[in-house]
N, C-alpha and C positions, 0 to 999 in steps of 0.2 A: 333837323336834329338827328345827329347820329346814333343808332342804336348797339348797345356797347353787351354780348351776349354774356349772360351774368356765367360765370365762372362756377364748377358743382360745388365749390365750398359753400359759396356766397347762397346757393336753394336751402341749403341743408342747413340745422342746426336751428336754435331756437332765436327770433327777434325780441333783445331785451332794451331796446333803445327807449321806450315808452318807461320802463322802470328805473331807467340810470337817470333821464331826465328828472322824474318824481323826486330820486335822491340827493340832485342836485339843488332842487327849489326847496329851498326853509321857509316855515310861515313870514319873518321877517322881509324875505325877500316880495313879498306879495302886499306890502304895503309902501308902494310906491304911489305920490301924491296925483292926480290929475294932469298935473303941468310937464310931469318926468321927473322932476326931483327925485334925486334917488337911485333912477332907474341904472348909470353908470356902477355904483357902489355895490346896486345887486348882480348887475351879470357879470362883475368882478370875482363877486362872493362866489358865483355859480362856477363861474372857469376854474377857481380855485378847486373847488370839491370836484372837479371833475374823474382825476385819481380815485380819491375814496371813494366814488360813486360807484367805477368800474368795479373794481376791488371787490366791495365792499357783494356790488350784483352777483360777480363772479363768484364769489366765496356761498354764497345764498347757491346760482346754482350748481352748485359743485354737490351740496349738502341734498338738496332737490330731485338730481337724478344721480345723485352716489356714485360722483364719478370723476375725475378728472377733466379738465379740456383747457380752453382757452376762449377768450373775446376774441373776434375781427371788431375791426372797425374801419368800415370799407372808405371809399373818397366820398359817399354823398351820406357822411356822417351818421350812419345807422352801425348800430354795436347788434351783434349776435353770437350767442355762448356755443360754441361748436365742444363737442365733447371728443373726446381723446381721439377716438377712431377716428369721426370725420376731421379731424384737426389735421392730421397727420401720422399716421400710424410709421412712418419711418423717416428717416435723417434727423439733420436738428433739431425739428421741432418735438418728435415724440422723445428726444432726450430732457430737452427741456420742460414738456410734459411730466417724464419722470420724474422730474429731481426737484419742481418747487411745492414748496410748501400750501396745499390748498384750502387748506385752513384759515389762514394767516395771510395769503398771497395771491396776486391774480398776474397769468400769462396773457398779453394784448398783442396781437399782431395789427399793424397798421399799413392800410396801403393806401398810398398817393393816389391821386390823380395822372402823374406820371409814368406809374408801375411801380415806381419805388415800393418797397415793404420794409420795415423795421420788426422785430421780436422784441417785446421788452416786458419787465417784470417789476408791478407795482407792491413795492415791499409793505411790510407790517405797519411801518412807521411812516408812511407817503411816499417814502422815496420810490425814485424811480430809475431803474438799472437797463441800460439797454444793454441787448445780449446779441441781437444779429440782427444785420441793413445786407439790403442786397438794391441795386441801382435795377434802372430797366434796360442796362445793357447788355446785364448778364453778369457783372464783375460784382463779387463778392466777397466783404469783411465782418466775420468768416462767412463760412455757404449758410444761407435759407435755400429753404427745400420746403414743398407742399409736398401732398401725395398726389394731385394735377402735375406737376414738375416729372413725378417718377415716371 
């Protein structure tokens, strides 16, 4: 097994994956019979709230440490609330830190397995906006930028 040297965003910042999960499981989803019946219809239900989970964490810690930032949610599926500074204190991302609503809204950056990353922005109403992908070639629509980048 390859050992893959964690990135300083990916130390920093707080591990909220134990709390998204929480908000993704409804009691209904926990009454699944013996045999599995069911079990399909619940981690449907679950994938589904996946969004408002985020969102929903994010908005909590924004209010928590009074502050701005954004989710990762790295390739071995662990979500961690990085706050504005460690997020990116310049390019894209800290504009996009400026300007959404954290109240009401959560910023996710997502990265592949590939390198790929994505910015996107889980709205009020579930939607979801993406706002910047950058490949692991380097070519980007438009640029992502970390502060590891700068």
């Amino acid at each position: 097994m390859q050992h893959r040297p964690t990135p300083p965003h990916e130390a920093a910042g707080v591990d909220i994956t134990a709390n998204v999960n929480l908000r993704m499981v409804k009691p209904e989803d926990r009454k699944i019979s013996p045999d599995g019946d069911g079990l399909d219809d619940a981690v449907q239900a679950m994938s589904n709230r996946l969004p408002a989970s985020l969102r929903d964490e994010a908005i909590w810690q924004y209010h928590l440490r009074n502050g701005r930032g954004l989710v990762l949610w790295n390739e071995d599926n662990l979500f961690r609330y990085l706050e504005g500074t460690l997020a990116g204190g310049s390019g894209c991302i800290a504009v996009e830190i400026s300007q959404y609503e954290p109240t009401s809204e959560a910023l996710v950056l997502v990265e592949q397995p590939a390198g790929a990353r994505e910015l996107m922005r889980i709205e009020a109403d579930g939607g979801i906006t993406l706002l910047r992908a950058a490949s692991p070639t380097g070519s980007m629509r438009p640029e992502l930028r970390t502060e590891s980048d700068s």
